[in-house]
C-alpha positions in Angstrom: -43.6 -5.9 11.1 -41.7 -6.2 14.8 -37.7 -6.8 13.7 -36.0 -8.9 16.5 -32.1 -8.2 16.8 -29.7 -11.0 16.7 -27.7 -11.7 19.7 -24.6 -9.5 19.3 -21.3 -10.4 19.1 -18.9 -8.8 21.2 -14.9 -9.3 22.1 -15.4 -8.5 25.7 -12.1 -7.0 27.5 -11.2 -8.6 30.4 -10.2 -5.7 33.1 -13.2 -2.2 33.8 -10.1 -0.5 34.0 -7.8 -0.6 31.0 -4.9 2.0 30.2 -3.3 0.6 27.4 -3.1 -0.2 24.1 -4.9 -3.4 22.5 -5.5 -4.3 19.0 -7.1 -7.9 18.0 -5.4 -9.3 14.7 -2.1 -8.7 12.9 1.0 -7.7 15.1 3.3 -4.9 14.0 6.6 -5.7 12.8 9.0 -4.3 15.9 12.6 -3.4 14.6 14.1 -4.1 18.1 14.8 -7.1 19.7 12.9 -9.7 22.1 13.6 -8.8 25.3 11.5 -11.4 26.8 14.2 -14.2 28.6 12.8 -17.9 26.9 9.8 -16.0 24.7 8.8 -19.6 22.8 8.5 -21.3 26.8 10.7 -24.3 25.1 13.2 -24.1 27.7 11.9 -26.5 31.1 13.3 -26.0 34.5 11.1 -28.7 36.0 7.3 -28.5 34.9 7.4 -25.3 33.9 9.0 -23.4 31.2 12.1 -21.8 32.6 11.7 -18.0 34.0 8.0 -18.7 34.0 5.7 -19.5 37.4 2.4 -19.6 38.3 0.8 -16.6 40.5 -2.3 -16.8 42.2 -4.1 -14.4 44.5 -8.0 -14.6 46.3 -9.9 -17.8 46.6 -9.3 -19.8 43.4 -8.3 -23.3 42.5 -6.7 -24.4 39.6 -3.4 -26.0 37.8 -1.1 -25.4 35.3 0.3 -27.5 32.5 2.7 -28.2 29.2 0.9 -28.7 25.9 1.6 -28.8 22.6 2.3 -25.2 21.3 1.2 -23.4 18.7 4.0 -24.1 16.3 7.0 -25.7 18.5 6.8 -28.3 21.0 5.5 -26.5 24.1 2.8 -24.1 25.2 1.5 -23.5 28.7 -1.9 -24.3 29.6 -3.7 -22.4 32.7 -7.1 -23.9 34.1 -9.1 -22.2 36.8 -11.8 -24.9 38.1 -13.1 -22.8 41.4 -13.2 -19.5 41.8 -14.2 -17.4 44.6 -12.2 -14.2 43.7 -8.8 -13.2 42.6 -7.0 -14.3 39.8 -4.5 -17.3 38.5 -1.8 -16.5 36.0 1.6 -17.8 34.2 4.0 -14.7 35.1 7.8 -14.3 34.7 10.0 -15.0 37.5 11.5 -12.1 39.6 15.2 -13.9 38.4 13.8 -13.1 35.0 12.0 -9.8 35.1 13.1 -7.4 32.5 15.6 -5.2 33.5 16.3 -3.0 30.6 13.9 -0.3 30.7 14.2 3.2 31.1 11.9 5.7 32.9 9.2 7.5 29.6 9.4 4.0 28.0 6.6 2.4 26.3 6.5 -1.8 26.4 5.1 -3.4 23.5 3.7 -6.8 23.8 2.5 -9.2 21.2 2.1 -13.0 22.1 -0.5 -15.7 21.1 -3.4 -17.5 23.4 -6.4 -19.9 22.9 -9.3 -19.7 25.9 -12.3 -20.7 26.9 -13.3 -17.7 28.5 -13.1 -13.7 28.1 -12.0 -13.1 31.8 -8.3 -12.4 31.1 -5.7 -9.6 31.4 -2.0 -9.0 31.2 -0.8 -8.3 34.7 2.5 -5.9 35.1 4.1 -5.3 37.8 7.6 -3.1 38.7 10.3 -3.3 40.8 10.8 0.3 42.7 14.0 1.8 43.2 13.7 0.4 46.9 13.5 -3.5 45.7 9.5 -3.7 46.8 7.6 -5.2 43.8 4.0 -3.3 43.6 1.3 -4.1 40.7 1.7 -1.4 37.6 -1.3 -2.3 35.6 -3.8 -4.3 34.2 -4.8 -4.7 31.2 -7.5 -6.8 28.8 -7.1 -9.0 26.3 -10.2 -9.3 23.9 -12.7 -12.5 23.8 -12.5 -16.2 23.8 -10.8 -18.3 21.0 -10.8 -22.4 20.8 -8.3 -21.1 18.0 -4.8 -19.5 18.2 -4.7 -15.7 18.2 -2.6 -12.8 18.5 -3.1 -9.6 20.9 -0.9 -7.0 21.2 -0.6 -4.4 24.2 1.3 -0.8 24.3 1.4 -0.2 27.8 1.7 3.4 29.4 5.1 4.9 30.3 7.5 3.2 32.6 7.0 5.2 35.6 9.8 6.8 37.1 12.1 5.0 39.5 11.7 1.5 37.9 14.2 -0.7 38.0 12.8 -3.7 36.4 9.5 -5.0 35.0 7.4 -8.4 34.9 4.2 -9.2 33.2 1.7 -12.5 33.5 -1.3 -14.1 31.6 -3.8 -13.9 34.1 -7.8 -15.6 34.2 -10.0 -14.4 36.4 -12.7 -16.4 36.0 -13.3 -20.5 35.2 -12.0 -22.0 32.3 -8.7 -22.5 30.3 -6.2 -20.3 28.9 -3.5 -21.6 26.6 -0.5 -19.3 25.8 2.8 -19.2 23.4 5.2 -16.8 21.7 5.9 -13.5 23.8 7.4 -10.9 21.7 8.2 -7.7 23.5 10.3 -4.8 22.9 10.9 -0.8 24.2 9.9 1.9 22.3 11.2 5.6 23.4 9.0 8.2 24.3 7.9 11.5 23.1 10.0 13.2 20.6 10.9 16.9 20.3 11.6 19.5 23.5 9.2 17.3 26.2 8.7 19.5 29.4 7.2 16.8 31.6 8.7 12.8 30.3 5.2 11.7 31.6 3.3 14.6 30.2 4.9 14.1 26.3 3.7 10.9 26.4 -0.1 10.0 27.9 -0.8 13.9 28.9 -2.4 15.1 32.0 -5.7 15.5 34.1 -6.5 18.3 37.0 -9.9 18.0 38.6 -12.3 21.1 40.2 -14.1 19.9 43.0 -17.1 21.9 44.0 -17.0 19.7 47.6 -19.9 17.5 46.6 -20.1 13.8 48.1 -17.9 11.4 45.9 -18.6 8.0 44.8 -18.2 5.2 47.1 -18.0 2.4 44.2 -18.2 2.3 40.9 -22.2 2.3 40.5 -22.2 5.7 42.9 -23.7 6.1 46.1 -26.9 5.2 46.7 -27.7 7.6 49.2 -26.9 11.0 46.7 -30.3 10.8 44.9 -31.3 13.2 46.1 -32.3 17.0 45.3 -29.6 19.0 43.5 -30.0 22.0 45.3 -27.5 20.3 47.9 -24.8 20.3 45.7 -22.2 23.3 44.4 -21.1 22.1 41.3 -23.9 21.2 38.4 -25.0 17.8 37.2 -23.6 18.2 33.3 -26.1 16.6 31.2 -25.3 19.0 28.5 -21.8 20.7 27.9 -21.3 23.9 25.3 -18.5 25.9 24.4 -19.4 28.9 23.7 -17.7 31.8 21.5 -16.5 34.0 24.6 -14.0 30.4 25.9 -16.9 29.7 28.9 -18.6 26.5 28.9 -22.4 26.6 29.4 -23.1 23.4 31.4 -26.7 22.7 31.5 -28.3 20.1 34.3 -32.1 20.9 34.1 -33.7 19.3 37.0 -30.5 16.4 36.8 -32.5 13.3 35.9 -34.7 14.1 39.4 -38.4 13.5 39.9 -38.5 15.5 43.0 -36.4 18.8 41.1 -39.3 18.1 38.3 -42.0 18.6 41.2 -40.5 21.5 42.3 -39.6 23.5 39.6 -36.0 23.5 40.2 -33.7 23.7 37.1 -29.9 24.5 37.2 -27.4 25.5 34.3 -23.8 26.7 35.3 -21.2 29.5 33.3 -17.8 27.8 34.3 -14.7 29.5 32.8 -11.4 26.5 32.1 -9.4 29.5 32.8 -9.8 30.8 35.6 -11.9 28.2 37.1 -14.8 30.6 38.6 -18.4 29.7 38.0 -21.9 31.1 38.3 -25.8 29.4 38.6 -27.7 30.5 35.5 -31.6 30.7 36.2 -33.3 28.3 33.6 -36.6 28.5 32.9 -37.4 24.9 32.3 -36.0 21.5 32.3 -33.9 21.5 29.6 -32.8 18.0 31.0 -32.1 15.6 27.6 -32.6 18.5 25.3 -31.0 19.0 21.6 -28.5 22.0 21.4 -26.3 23.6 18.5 -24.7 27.2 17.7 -26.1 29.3 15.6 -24.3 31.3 13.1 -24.1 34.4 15.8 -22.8 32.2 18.4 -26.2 32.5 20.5 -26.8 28.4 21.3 -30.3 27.0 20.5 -32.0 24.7 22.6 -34.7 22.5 21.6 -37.0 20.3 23.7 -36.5 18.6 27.1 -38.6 16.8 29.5 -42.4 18.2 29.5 -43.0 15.1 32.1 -41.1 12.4 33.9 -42.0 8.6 33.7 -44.5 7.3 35.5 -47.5 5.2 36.2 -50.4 7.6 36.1 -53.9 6.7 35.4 -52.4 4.3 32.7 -50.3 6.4 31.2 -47.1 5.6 31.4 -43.2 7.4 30.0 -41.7 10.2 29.3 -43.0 13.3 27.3 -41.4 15.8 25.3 -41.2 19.6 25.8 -42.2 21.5 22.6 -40.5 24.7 24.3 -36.7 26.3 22.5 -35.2 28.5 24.0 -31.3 30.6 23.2 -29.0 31.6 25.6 -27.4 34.3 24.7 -23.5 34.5 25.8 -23.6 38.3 25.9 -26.1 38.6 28.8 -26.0 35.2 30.0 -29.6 34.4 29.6 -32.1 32.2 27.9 -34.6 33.3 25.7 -38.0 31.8 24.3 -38.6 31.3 20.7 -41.3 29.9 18.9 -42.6 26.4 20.1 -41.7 23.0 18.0 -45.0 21.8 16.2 -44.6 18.9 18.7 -43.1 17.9 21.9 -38.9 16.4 21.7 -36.9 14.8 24.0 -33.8 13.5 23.2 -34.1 15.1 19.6 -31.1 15.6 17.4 -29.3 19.1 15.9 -27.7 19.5 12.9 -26.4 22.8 11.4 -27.1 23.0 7.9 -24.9 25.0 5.2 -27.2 28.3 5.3 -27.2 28.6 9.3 -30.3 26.6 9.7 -31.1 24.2 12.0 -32.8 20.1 11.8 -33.9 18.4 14.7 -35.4 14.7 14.3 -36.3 11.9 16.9 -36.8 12.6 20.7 -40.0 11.5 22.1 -43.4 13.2 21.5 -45.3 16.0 23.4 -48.2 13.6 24.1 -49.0 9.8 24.8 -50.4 7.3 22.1 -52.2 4.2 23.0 -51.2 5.4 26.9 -47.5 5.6 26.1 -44.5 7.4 25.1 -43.9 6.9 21.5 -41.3 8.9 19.1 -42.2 11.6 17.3 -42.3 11.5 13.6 -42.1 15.4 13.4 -38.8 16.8 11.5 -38.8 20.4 12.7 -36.9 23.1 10.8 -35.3 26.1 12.9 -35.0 29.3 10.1 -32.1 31.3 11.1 -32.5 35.1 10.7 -29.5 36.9 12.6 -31.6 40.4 12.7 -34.3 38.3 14.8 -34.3 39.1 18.6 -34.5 34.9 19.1 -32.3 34.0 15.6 -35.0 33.2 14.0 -38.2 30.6 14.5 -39.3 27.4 14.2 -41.3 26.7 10.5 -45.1 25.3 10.6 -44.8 21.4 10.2 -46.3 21.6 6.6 -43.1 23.6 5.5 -41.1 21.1 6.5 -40.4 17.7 4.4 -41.9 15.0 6.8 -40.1 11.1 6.2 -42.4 9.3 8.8 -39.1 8.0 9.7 -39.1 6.6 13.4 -35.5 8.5 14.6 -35.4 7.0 17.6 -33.2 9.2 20.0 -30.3 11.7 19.7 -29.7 10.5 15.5 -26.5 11.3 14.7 -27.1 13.4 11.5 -24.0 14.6 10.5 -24.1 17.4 7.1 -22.1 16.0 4.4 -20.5 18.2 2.1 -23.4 18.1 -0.9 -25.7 19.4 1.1 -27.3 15.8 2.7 -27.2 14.1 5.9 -25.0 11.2 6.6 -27.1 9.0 10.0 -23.9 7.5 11.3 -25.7 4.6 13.4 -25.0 6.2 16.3 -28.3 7.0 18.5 -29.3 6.5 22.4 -32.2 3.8 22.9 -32.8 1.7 20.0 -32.3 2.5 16.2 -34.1 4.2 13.6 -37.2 2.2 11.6 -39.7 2.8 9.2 -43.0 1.5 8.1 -46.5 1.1 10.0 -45.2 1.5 13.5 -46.6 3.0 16.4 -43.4 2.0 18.2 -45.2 3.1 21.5 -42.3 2.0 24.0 -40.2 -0.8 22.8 -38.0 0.7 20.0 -38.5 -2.8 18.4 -41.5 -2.3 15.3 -41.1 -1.1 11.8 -38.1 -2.1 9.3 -34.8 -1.6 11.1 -32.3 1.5 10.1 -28.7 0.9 9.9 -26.4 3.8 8.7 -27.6 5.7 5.8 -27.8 8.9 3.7 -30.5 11.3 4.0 -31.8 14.0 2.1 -34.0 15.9 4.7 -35.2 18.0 1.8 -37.3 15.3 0.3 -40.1 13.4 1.6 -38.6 9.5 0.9 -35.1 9.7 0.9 -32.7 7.2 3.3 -30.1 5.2 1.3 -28.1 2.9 3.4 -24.8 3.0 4.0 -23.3 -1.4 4.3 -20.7 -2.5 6.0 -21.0 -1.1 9.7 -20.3 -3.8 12.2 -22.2 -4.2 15.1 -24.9 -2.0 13.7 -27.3 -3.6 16.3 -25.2 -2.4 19.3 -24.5 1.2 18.6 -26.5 2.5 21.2 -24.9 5.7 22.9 -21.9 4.9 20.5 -19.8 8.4 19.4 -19.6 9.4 15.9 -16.9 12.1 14.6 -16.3 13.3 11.4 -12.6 12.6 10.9 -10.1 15.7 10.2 -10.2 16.9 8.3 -14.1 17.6 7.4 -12.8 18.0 3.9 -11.7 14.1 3.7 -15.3 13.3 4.8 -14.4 10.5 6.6 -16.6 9.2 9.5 -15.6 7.1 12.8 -18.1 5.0 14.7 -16.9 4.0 18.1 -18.2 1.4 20.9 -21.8 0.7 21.9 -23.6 -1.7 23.2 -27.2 -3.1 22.6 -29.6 -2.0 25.3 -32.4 -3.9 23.9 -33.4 -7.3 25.6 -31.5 -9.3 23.0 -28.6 -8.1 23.8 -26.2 -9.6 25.8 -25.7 -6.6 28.6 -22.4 -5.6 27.7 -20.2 -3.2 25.6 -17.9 -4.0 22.6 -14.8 -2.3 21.4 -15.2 -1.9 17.6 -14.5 0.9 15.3 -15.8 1.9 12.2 -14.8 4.2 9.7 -16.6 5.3 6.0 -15.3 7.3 3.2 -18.4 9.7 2.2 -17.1 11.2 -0.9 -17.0 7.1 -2.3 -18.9 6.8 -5.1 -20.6 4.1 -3.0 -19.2 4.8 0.3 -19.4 1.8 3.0 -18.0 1.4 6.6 -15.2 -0.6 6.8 -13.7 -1.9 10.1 -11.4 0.3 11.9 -8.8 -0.5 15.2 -10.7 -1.5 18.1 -10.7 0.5 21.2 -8.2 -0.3 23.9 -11.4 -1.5 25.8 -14.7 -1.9 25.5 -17.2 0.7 26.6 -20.6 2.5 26.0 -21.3 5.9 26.5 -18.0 7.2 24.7 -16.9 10.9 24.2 -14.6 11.6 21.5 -13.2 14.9 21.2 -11.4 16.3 18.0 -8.2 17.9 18.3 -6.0 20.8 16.8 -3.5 18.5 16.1 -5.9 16.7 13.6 -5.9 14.0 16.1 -9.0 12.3 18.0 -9.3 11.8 22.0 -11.8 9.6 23.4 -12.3 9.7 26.8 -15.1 8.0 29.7 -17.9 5.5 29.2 -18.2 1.5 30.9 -18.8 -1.6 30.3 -22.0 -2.5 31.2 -25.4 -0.1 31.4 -24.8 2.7 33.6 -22.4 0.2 35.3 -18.5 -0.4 35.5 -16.8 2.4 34.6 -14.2 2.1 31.7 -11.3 4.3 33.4 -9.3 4.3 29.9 -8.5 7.2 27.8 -6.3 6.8 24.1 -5.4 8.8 20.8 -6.3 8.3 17.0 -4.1 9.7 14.5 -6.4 9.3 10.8 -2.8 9.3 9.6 -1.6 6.1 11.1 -5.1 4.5 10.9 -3.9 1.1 12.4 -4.4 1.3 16.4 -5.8 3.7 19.2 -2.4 5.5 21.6 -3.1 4.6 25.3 -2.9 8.3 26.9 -3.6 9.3 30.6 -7.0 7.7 32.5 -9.3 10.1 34.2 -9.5 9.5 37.7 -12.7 10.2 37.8 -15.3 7.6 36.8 -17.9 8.7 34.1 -21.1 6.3 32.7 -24.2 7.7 31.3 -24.7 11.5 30.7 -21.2 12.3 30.1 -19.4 14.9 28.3 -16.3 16.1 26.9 -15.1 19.4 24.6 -12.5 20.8 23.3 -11.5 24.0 24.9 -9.7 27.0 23.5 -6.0 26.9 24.8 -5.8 23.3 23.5 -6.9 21.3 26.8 -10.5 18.9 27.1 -13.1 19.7 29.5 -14.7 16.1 31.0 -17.7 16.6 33.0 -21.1 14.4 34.0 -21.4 11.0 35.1 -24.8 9.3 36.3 -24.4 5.5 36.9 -27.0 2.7 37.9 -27.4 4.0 41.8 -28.2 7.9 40.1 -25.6 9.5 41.8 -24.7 12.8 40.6 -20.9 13.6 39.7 -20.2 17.3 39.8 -16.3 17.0 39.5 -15.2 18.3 35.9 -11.6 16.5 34.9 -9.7 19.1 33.0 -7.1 17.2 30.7 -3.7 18.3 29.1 -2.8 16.4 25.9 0.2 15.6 25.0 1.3 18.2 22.8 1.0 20.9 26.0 3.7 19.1 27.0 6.4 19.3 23.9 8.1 23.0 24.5 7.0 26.3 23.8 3.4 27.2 21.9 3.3 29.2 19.2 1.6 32.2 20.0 -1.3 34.2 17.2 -0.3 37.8 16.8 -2.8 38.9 14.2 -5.5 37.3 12.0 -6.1 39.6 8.9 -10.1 39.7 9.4 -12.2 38.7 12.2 -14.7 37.5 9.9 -13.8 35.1 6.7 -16.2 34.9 4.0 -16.2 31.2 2.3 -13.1 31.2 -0.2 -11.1 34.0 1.0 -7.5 33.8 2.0 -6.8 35.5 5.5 -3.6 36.2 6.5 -2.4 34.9 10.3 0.6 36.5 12.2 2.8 34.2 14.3 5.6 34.5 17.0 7.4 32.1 14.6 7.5 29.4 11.9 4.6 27.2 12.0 3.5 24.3 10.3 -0.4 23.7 10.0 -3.8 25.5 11.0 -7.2 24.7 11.8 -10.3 26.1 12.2 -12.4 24.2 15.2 -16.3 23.8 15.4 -17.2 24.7 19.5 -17.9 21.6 21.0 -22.3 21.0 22.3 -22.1 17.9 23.2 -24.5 15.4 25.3 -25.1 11.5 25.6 -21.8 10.9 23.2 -23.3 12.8 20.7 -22.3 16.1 18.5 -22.8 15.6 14.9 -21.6 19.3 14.3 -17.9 18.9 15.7 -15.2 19.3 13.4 -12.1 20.6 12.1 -11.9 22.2 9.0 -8.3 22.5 7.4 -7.3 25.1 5.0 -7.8 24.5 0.9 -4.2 25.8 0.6 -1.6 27.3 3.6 1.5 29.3 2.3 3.8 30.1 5.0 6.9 32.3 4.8 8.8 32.7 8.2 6.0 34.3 10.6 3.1 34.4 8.4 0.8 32.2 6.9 -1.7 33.0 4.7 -5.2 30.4 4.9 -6.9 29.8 2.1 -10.8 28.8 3.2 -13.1 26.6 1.7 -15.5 28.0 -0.6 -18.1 25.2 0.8 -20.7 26.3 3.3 -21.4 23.0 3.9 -17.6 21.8 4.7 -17.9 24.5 7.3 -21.5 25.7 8.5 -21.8 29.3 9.3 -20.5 30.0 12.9 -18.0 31.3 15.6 -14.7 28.9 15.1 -11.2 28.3 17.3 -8.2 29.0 15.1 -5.5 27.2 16.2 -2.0 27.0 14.5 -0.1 24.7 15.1 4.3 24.3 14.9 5.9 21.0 14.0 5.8 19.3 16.9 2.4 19.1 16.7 2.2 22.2 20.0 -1.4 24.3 19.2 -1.5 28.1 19.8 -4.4 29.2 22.2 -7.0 29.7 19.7 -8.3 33.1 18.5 -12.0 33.0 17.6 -13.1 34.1 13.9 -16.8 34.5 12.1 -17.1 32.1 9.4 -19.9 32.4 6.4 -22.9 34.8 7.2 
């Protein structure tokens, strides 16, 4: 049976470059008043509402108009009939720009609009302390309507120097827009001791540049597809934090035929703190391999590319490597193991509650029918700590084999009794089952949304309902909420690559309860933009960062970074953009003083971005960080109670999976919280779960963490055997 997906449905954001705020639907209730001069447009000075005029800019043609408004007499109607570039938009006059805002603030816009088309954005612009007006930002507002709507936007802080603000309802492509009823008030900024008023509130980037060519344009250069051995820096397919605080960042041969022919591999050591890096010899192309921690904090790595695509002698696609290797952080080297009983690229990794290790999906070692097919294969890594390689791959026929089509990079994510949870987050096409050779096309077989899966029986998937978008999850990301105890899992962005889809990525979120007694995904805020190829990083503030990805395939970078708080469940916090564009094959991790690593972009033109973005949240920003004297034990056995010394007071702790991360995917990051914290002045005393499976065995980041949310730098502890 060949399964055909429907066209998906997509709210498509209006602007590639979005730093702000947006959520579709209901408007939060603001306390403060309008600040917006003639908000309902039902005052006229001439055609147009008073304090209102239309902007244009570029080769467009157009008009604008009064029509009936949404619930009053007047609306204002913008049509663009040519267009040639630029833009056309109803903006408040300079007489009426809003003059009470205050450097730090945050401007919160609400306001209804009807359109024929999804090319739209709210313009701002600001007046500088000299009188100049220069453009502040643009952001987008979601998908058509033929039917009212509202859309909110939080913008970013109001730069320093600003001495008044104005904002317009721009199209930028043909059609209509209709637009009523501006609500828009100032919020304050951070709270608490803030060091740096920008800083508090979106955080901060710092970039290492290895003095590689840069992008031209936002599909890359054209001319830098060339061999890596030109470059300093390393192309980061793969990024892993390992237990010393260095980051393993793995390239293989880069996504380069001519490296393949040669031999030529690359891995780098980079240290976030003092910024010095070394070339690691690798011994094969580890290039769109799986890779997880194991228990002793040695990193396994499973598969890669055995052979590049190609048209040779009718055989056509890429092959897997059936080689695992671990690269040990005490000598800085890789190691062989045993072979996988077949060949995986693109295969998943999931830690299990007794140290071992699953790996579905990827494609096979060999062709079938003269192509690349996936492999059916589940392959079980046996952890043994006294083995020189941690242990060894099992035969196939020890392994419970489901004949379930994967697909690529699964996101299996171990759920607290033991199963799997398959988020609906892979890379090309979904998971199927049934008589399907699925040579190429991702497209035969009985389609897989998201599901539960017990790997330890033969026929075990049990769906999960309820996940929007489930066609176009395609290099979505996937995090297990903090904390892991809650067993709550978000789904973020995609798109569907296949050719039914309509090219393009969406915005939604999803989020399930797994300790339901019939858990299903339930919608969740949408991004502030649209974008594939997300990284989401989890946080020792028990918040969630997501950072990089674009619009379109390897296309149209998404320069737009934001904040989840599982506490306030209701919208994503606009923080601080990275400058530096990143599409397919990006990462990003957690580090141990608190910050996130950003590394790896490969867009349509195969360009090679060596820069790595370092970013400072928020919370780096709010005064001093409490500082771990002491940790009772170095090693916490599952249900103990370990006692942590602090400089002072705090008021929470967590324990932080290391970040491997590759194609938006780690199914093993989390943060576990403690079962039970007593604190008396300096110490607290962390009560751990007695559940292997809330925390798999492993090297973790203790952070605590003061009431203003400020993280110690972590100290490292052994967790479970």
């Amino acid at each position: 049976m060949r399964f055909r997906r429907p066209r998906a449905r997509v709210f498509l954001a209006g602007s590639a470059m979005l730093t702000a705020a947006l959520v579709q639907g209901g408007v939060p209730a603001y306390a403060a008043p309008n600040i917006v001069p003639n908000p309902k447009l039902e005052t006229k000075a001439g055609k147009l509402p008073k304090c209102w005029e239309v902007w244009t800019k570029g080769r467009n043609e157009g008009s604008a108009k009064l029509v009936r408004g949404r619930v009053s007499k007047r609306a204002v109607q913008i049509k663009q009939k040519m267009r040639v570039s630029g833009a056309r938009a109803l903006i408040q006059t300079k007489a009426c720009a809003i003059k009470k805002v205050k450097p730090g603030q945050r401007l919160n816009l609400s306001f209804h609009l009807k359109s024929t088309t999804p090319k739209m954005s709210v313009m701002f612009f600001r007046q500088k302390s000299n009188g100049s007006w220069v453009s502040w930002a643009d952001y987008g507002v979601g998908g058509a309507s033929s039917k009212w709507r509202k859309a909110t936007v939080k913008t970013g802080p109001v730069p320093a120097g600003t001495k008044a603000v104005r904002f317009g309802l721009a199209i930028s492509g043909k059609g209509t827009i209709t637009t009523d009823d501006y609500l828009m008030t100032a919020s304050a900024g951070a709270a608490g001791r803030c060091t740096d008023k920008t800083g508090c509130v979106e955080g901060k980037w710092r970039y290492v540049d290895f003095g590689d060519p840069k992008p031209g344009a936002d599909d890359g250069d054209p001319g830098d597809a060339g061999a890596l051995a030109r470059k300093k820096g390393v192309r980061a397919m793969h990024t892993v934090v390992l237990n010393n605080g260095k980051v393993l960042l793995i390239a293989g041969t880069g996504n380069n035929a001519q490296n393949f022919a040669a031999g030529s591999f690359e891995s780098m050591l980079f240290d976030p703190a003092t910024g010095k890096y070394r070339k690691i010899k690798t011994p094969v192309d580890m290039f769109c391999a799986g890779h997880v921690q194991l228990s002793d904090g040695r990193v396994l790595i499973m598969g890669g590319t055995k052979k590049y695509s190609e048209n040779d002698s009718g055989y056509q696609g890429w092959l897997g490597e059936e080689k695992s290797y671990i690269f040990d952080p005490k000598d800085n080297k890789y190691h062989r193991t045993n072979d996988m009983n077949d060949g995986h690229w693109y295969p998943s990794a999931t830690i299990l509650g007794n140290g071992d290790v699953y790996s579905v999906g990827g494609y096979a070692g060999d062709y079938q029918g003269g192509y690349q097919y996936v492999s059916r294969v589940a392959e079980l890594f046996k952890y043994n700590k006294k083995s020189k390689t941690g242990g060894a791959w099992l035969p196939a026929n020890k392994v419970a084999q489901s004949n379930i089509n994967w697909s690529t990079y699964p996101a299996l994510i171990l759920m607290q009794n033991g199963k799997l949870f398959y988020s609906g987050s892979s890379v090309f096409g979904h998971p199927v089952t049934g008589n399907s050779n699925d040579n190429y096309t991702h497209n035969e077989g009985n389609f897989l949304s998201a599901g539960i899966f017990d790997y330890k029986k033969k026929n075990s998937f049990k769906e999960v309902p309820g996940l929007s978008q489930k066609w176009a999850r395609d290099q979505s990301a996937s995090v297990l909420l903090p904390p892991a105890q809650r067993q709550k899992v978000m789904t973020m962005g995609g798109m569907d690559f296949s050719a039914q889809g309509p090219g393009v990525a969406h915005a939604h979120t999803d989020i399930v309860d797994l300790n339901s007694p019939s858990p299903r995904y339930r919608r969740g805020p949408d991004l502030n933009a649209a974008k594939v190829y997300v990284s989401a990083v989890l946080l020792p503030d028990g918040k969630v960062f997501e950072t990089g990805g674009s619009y379109a395939n390897r296309t149209q970078y998404v320069r737009e970074a934001a904040m989840f708080d599982p506490k306030k469940p209701d919208a994503w916090t606009a923080m601080a953009p990275d400058k530096v564009g990143r599409t397919y094959h990006n990462t990003a991790v957690l580090l141990p003083d608190g910050r996130v690593l950003a590394a790896g972009s490969n867009p349509i033109s195969n360009f090679y971005e060596t820069r790595i973005s370092i970013y400072s949240p928020p919370y780096l920003f709010k005064g001093p960080r409490p500082k771990i004297r002491s940790v009772s034990k170095k090693y916490w056995a599952y249900g103990g109670a370990y006692t942590i010394k602090t400089d002072r007071k705090i008021k929470s702790a967590w324990l932080m999976r290391p970040g491997a991360v590759t194609h938006s995917s780690d199914p093993n990051q989390r943060a576990v919280a403690p079962e039970k914290l007593t604190i008396k002045g300096d110490t607290a005393k962390f009560k751990f779960t007695n559940k292997p499976n809330i925390a798999p065995p492993g090297w973790y980041m203790l952070f605590a963490t003061d009431a203003n949310g400020v993280p110690s730098v972590a100290e490292w502890v052994h967790v479970g055997g």
